[in-house]
C-alpha positions as semicolon CSV with decimal commas, in nm:
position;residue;x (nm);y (nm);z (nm)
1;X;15,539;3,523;4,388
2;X;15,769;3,660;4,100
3;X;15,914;3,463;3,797
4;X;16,237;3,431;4,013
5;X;16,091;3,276;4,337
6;X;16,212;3,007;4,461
7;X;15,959;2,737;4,507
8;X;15,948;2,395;4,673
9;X;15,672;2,154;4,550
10;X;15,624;1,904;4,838
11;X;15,478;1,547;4,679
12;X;15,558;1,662;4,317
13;X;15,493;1,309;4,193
14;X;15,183;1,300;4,254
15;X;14,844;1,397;4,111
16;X;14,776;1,746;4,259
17;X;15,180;1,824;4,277
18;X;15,238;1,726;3,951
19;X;15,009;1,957;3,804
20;X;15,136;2,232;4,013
21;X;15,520;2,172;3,909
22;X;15,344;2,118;3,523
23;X;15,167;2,480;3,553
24;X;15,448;2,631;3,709
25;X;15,682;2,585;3,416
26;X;15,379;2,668;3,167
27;X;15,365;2,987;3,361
28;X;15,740;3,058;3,277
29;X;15,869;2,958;3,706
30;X;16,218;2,815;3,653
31;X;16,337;2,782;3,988
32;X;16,169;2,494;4,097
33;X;16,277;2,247;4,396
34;X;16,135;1,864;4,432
35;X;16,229;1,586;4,624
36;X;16,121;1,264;4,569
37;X;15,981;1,011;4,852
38;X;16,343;0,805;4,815
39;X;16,537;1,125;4,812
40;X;16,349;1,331;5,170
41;X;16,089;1,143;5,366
42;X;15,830;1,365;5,488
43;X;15,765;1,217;5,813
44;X;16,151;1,219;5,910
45;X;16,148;1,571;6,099
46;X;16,527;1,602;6,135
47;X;16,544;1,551;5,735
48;X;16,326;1,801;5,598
49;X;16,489;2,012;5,897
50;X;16,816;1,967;5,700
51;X;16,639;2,040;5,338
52;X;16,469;2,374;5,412
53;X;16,757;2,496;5,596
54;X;17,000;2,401;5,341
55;X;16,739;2,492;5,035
56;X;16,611;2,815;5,190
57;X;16,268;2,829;4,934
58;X;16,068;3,135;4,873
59;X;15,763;2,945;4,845
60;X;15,619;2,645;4,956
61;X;15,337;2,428;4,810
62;X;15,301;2,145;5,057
63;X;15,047;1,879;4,798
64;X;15,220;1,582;4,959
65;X;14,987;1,345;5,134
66;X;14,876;0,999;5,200
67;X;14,545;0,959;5,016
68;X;14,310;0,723;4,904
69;X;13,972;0,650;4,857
70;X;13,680;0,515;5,087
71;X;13,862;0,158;5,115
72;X;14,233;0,261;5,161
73;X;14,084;0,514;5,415
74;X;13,885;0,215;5,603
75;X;14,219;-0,022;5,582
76;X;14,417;0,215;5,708
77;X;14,271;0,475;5,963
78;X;14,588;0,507;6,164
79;X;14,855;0,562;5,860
80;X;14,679;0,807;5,690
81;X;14,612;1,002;6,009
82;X;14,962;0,986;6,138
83;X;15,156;1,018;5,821
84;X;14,935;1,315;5,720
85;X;15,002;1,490;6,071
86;X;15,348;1,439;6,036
87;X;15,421;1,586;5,715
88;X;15,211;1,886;5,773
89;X;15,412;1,942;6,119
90;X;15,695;1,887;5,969
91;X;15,688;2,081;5,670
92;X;15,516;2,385;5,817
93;X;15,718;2,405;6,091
94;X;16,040;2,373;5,964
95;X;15,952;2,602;5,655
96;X;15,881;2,880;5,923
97;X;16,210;2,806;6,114
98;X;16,381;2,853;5,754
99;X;16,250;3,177;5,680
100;X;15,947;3,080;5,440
101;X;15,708;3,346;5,443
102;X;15,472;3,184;5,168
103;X;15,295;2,828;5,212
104;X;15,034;2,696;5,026
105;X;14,907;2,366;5,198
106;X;14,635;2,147;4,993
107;X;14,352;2,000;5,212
108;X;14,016;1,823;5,087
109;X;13,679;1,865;5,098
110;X;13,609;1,561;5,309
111;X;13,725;1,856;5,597
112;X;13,392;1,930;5,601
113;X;13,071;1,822;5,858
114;X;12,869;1,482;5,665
115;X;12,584;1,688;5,651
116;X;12,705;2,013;5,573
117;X;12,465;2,231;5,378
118;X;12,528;2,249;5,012
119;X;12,705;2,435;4,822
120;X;12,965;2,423;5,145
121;X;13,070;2,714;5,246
122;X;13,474;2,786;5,404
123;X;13,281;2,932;5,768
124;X;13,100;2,551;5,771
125;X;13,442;2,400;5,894
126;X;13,359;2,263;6,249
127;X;13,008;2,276;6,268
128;X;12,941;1,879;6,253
129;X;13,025;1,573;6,248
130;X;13,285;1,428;5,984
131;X;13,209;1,135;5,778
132;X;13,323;0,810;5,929
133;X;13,510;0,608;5,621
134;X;13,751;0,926;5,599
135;X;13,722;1,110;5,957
136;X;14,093;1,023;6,004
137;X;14,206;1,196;5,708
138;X;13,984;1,462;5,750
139;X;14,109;1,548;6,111
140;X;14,470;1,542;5,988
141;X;14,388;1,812;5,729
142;X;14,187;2,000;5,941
143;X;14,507;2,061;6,163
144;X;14,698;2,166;5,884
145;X;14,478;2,423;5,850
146;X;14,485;2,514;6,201
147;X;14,872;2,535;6,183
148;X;14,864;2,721;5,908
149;X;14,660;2,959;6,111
150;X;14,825;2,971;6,404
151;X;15,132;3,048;6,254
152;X;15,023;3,352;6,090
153;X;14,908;3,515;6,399
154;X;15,197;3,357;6,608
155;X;15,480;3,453;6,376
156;X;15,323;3,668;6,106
157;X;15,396;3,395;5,810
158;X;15,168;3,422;5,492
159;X;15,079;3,052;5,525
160;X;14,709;2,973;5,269
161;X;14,514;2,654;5,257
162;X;14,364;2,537;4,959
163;X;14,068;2,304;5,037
164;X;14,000;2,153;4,616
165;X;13,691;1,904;4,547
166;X;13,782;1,595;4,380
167;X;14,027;1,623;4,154
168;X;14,133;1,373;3,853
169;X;14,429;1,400;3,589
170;X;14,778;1,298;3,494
171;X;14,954;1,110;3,779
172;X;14,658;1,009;3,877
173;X;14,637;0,667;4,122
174;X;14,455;0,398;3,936
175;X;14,504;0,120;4,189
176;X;14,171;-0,044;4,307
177;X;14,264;-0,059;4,674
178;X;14,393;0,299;4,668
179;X;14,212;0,565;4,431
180;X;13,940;0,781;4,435
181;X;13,620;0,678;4,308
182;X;13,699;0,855;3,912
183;X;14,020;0,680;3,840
184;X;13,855;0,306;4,016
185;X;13,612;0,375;3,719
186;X;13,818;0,460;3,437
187;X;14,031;0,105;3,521
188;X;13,718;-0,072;3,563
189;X;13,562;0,029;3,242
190;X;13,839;-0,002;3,015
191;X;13,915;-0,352;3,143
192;X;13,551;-0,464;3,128
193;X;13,614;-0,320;2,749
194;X;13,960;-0,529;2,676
195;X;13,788;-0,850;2,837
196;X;13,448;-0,782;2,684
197;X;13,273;-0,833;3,033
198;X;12,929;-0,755;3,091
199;X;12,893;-0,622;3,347
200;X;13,109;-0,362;3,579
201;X;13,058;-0,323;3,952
202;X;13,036;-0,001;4,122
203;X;13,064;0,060;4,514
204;X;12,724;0,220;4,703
205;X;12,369;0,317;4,543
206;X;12,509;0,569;4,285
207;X;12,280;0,863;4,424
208;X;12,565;1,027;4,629
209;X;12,673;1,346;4,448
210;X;13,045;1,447;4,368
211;X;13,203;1,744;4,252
212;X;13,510;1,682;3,986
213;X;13,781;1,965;3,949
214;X;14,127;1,844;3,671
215;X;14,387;1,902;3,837
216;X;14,529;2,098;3,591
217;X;14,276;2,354;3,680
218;X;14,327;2,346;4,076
219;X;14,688;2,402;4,012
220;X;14,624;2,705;3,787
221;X;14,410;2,836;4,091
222;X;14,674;2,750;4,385
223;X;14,938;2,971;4,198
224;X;14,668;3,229;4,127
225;X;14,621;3,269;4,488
226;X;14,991;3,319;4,536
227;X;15,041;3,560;4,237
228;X;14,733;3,808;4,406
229;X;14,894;4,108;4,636
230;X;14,859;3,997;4,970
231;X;14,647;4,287;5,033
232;X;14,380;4,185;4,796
233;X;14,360;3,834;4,941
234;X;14,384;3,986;5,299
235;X;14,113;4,168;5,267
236;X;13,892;3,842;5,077
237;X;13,998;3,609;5,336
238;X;13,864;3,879;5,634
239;X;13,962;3,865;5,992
240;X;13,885;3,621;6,252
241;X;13,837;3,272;6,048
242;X;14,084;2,976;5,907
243;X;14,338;3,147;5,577
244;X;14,062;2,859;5,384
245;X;13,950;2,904;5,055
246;X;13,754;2,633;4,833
247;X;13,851;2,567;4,474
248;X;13,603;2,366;4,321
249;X;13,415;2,309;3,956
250;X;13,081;2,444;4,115
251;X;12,951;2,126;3,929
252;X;12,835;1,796;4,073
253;X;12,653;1,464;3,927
254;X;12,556;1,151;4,084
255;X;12,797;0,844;4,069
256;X;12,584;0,700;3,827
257;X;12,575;0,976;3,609
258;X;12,975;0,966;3,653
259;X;12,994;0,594;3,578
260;X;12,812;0,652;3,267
261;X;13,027;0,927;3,158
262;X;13,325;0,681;3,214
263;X;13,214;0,466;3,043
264;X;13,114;0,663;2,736
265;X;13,507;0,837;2,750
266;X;13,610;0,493;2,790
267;X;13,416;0,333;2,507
268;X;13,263;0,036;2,706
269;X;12,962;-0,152;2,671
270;X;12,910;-0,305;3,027
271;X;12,584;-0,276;3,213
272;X;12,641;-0,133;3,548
273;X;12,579;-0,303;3,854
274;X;12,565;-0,130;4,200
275;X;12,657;-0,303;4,520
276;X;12,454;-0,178;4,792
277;X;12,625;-0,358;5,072
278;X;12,941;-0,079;5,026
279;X;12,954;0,237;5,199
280;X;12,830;0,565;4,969
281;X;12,992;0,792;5,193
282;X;12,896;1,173;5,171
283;X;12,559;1,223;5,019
284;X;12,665;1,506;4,847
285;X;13,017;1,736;4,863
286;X;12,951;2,043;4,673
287;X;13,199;2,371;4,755
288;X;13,094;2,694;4,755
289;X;13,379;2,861;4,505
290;X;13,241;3,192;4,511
291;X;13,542;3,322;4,717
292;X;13,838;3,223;4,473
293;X;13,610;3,343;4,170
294;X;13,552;3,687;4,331
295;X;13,937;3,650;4,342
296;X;13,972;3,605;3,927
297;X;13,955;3,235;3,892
298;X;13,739;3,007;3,686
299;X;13,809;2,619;3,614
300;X;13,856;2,601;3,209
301;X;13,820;2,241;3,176
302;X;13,516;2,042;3,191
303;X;13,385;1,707;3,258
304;X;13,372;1,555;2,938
305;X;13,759;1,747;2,820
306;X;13,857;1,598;3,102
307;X;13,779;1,276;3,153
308;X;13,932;1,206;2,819
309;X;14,245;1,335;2,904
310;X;14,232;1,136;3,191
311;X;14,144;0,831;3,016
312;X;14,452;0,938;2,746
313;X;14,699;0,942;3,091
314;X;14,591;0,613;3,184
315;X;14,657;0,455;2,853
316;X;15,024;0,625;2,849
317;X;15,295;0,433;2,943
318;X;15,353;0,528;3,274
319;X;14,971;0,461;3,377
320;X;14,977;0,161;3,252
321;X;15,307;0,080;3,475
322;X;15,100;0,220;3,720
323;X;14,843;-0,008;3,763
């Protein structure tokens, strides 16, 4: 990737695209292409047909997705598996018919088996049986990857996949039917600390474990990955598995531990309350980054940093519209 390229950030609005268009221009990339949702849908093959073979990119990160958390996921199992397989098709294919040699496509670390061995390892893709509040999302990621794969030994493309723990940040969703566990608790607390409630309610036991990564940090390693010589990532990556590499924090804590570090970024009071009768999911998703370190990357920001910046998006105007 030189300072030239030119690069097309798929799903730039949101959390993980965001930070890669943000890093991008801190790294001094210019050249940068976005589309919003309103401007190129996605799942409409014959437009992003058109785009790519009218914009021509040098690079492609493909962060667009339909995410959510454990109850968007449950609601609904059949958008987030079609929409997801339809933008990765979509995108991947038609960025090979235009010519684009380099893809990076963002997965998740729900890819992995439920009881996957910890840390989790890239070769453990495959060897179990998903978690059932996300296995439709999971599956749709999962054959990115394989795309990506066939494609580079079908047609010789460059194409990566970037499988990041949780991630948290600017642009991040804060709606309580749609985000991630993190956000749900930053909204929680700081409106239990505007209304002076006693209490806030969190979903499961608390004892599952999670792994937290800013997305300012995942971005930094995504365009790492692209900035290596393809003959030092060749030879990392090996012969014979998925072009997969983890990015994670190498981190975790419990969601109670998490809810009380909320809390304390947030500056509330409430008592927290667990309710049982919701799912946990996962009891524990902890990546094995050892790959993309022995590559030259290292997270810089940590949990506490973080969260406050986090909390500092949410208050800003456009979190606030947000939610």
């Amino acid at each position: 990737m030189q300072p030239d390229s030119k690069i097309y950030v798929a799903g730039h609005r949101g959390l993980a695209g965001s930070a890669i268009v943000r890093r991008l221009m801190a790294r001094g990339y210019r050249n940068i292409v976005t589309r919003s949702h309103a401007e190129l849908d996605l799942v409409d093959q014959r437009a992003v047909r058109a785009f790519l073979a009218q914009e021509k990119p040098d690079i492609v990160f493909l962060a667009a997705a339909k995410v959510g958390g454990i109850l968007a996921n449950d609601t609904y199992p059949a958008e987030f598996i079609h929409q997801n397989l339809a933008i990765e098709a979509n995108v991947i294919d038609e960025a090979y018919r235009a010519g684009v040699q380099r893809l990076l496509f963002l997965g998740s670390s729900c890819i992995y088996p439920r009881e996957s061995a910890q840390p989790i390892k890239e070769t453990y893709l495959l060897t179990g049986p998903l978690e059932p509040t996300n296995r439709p999302y999971a599956i749709a990621k999962i054959a990115g990857i394989e795309l990506c794969w066939s494609y580079n030994r079908q047609y010789g493309t460059r194409y990566l996949c970037a499988m990041p723990t949780n991630l948290y940040g600017p642009s991040d969703t804060y709606d309580l039917e749609k985000s991630h566990v993190l956000p749900a608790l930053i909204r929680k607390f700081h409106e239990a600390k505007v209304s002076q409630a006693r209490t806030v309610t969190v979903w499961g036991s608390g004892t599952p474990r999670r792994e937290f990564l800013f997305s300012d940090d995942m971005a930094d390693g995504c365009i790492h990955l692209l900035e290596l010589p393809q003959d030092r990532l060749e030879k990392a990556l090996g012969t014979g598995r998925p072009p997969l590499i983890n990015l994670g924090s190498s981190k975790d804590a419990t969601i109670a531990e998490l809810a009380a570090s909320v809390r304390a970024a947030v500056g509330a009071k409430a008592e927290i309350v667990y309710d049982t009768s919701k799912p946990d999911g996962m009891p524990r998703k902890l990546l094995d980054s050892s790959l993309i370190h022995s590559l030259g990357w290292q997270p810089r920001i940590g949990l506490e940093q973080g969260l406050a910046l986090a909390y500092a998006d949410f208050l800003s105007g456009t979190a606030v519209a947000a939610h």
